[in-house]
N, C-alpha and C positions, 0 to 999 in steps of 0.2 A: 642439645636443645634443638626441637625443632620449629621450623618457620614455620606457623602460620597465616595463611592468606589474609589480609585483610579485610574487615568486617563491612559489607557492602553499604556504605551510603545509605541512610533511614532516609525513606520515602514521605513526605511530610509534604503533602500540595497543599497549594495556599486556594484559596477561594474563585480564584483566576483561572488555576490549573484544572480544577474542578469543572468549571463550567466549560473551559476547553474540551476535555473528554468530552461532555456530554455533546455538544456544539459537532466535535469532531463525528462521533455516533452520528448524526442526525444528517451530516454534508456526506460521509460516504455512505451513507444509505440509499441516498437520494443519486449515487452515481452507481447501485445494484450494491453493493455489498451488504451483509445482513448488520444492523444495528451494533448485537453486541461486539461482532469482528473489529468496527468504526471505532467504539466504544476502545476496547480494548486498546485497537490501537492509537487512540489518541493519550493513554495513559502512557503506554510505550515512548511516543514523542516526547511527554514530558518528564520522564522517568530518569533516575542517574543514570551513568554510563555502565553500571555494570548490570542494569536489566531489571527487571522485575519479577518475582515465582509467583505461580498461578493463584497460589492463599492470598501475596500483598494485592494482587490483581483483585481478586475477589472481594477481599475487606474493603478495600479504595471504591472500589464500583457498584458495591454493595449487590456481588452478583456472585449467582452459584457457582458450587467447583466445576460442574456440569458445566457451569454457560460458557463460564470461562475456556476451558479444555476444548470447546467447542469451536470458540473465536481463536483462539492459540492456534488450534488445527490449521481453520480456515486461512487465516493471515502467513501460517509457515507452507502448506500447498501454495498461495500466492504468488510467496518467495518477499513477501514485505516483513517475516518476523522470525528470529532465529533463534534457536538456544543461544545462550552467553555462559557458557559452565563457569562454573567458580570453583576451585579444587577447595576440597575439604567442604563442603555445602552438599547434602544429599538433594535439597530441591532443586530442579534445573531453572533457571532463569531465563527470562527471554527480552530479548531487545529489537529495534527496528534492524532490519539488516542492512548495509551497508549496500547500495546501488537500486534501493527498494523503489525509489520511483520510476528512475528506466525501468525496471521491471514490469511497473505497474503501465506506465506508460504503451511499452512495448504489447502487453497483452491487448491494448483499447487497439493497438492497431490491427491486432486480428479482427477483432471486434467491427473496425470499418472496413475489412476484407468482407467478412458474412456480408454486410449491407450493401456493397460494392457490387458483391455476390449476387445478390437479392434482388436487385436493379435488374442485372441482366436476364437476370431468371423468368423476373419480373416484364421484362420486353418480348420475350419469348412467347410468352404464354399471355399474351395481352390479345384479348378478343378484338375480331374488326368491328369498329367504331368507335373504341376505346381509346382513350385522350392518353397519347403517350408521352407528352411533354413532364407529368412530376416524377415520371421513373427514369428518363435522358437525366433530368435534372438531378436525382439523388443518384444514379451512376457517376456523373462528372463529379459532382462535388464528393464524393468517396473516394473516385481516382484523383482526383487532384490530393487532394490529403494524402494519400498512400504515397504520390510523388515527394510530397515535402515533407512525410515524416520520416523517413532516413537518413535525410541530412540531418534534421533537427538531432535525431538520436547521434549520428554520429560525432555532430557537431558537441553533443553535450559532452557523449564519456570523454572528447578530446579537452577539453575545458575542465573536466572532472580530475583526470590524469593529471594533467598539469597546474593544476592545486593541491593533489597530492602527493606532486613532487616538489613544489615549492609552497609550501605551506606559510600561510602569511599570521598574523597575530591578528585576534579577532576585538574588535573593540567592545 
């Protein structure tokens, strides 16, 4: 006799979960990501633990295999969305990956390097007469960020770490 992997958790959102997705869609949009990647991944948040296949994705989000495979992509380049295999299941699964916000995090702060970047670029090439006070100003404020967000990152995986060494019961 052989074992059988267990039949993954039916995906069955309630009216709440729904609107989440779509909610989720619309906020990382609005922080650059494209719609369906949002989309998608706000299904992922609310998804069991053993993930989602691109068909449940689809039918759930009422979105093609196309759009899907497309946010799936986007969200796994990211480093926010991974396969979750399931032995014996030919469709691959995908789930939020585990440290996806530093990730995500971590990328915004390239993001305020460019700007930081851009400032200075920006002071360089500032014609005479030209008021250089709001490019000082968004250099400092990109350097100041760039200074505190290292700790913060560091500060986090150290907090992270040591939750997932002492794992507590969640209410």
């Amino acid at each position: 006799m052989t074992d059988t992997p267990p039949a993954p958790a039916p995906f069955a959102p309630t009216a709440a979960s729904e609107q989440f997705m779509e909610r989720a869609g619309l906020m990382f949009e609005m922080v650059g990501m494209p719609r369906a990647a949002g989309r998608v991944l706000g299904a992922l948040l609310v998804a069991p633990a053993g993930g989602l296949t691109p068909a449940e994705l689809a039918e759930r989000l009422q979105a093609s295999r196309a759009g899907i495979s497309g946010a799936v992509k986007h969200l796994t380049l990211l480093g926010l969305a991974e396969r979750a295999p399931n032995p014996g299941e030919r469709a691959d699964r995908f789930r939020v990956r585990p440290n996806a916000w530093a990730t995500l995090t971590e990328q915004g702060n390239r993001k305020l390097q460019t700007l930081h970047d851009l400032a200075a670029d920006g002071l360089q090439a500032l014609p005479p007469g030209a008021e250089a006070a709001p490019l000082r100003e968004m250099q400092r404020f990109y350097g100041h960020w760039l200074r505190l967000f290292p700790a913060v990152l560091e500060d986090w995986h150290r907090i992270n770490q040591e939750d997932r060494m002492n794992p507590k019961e969640e209410s």
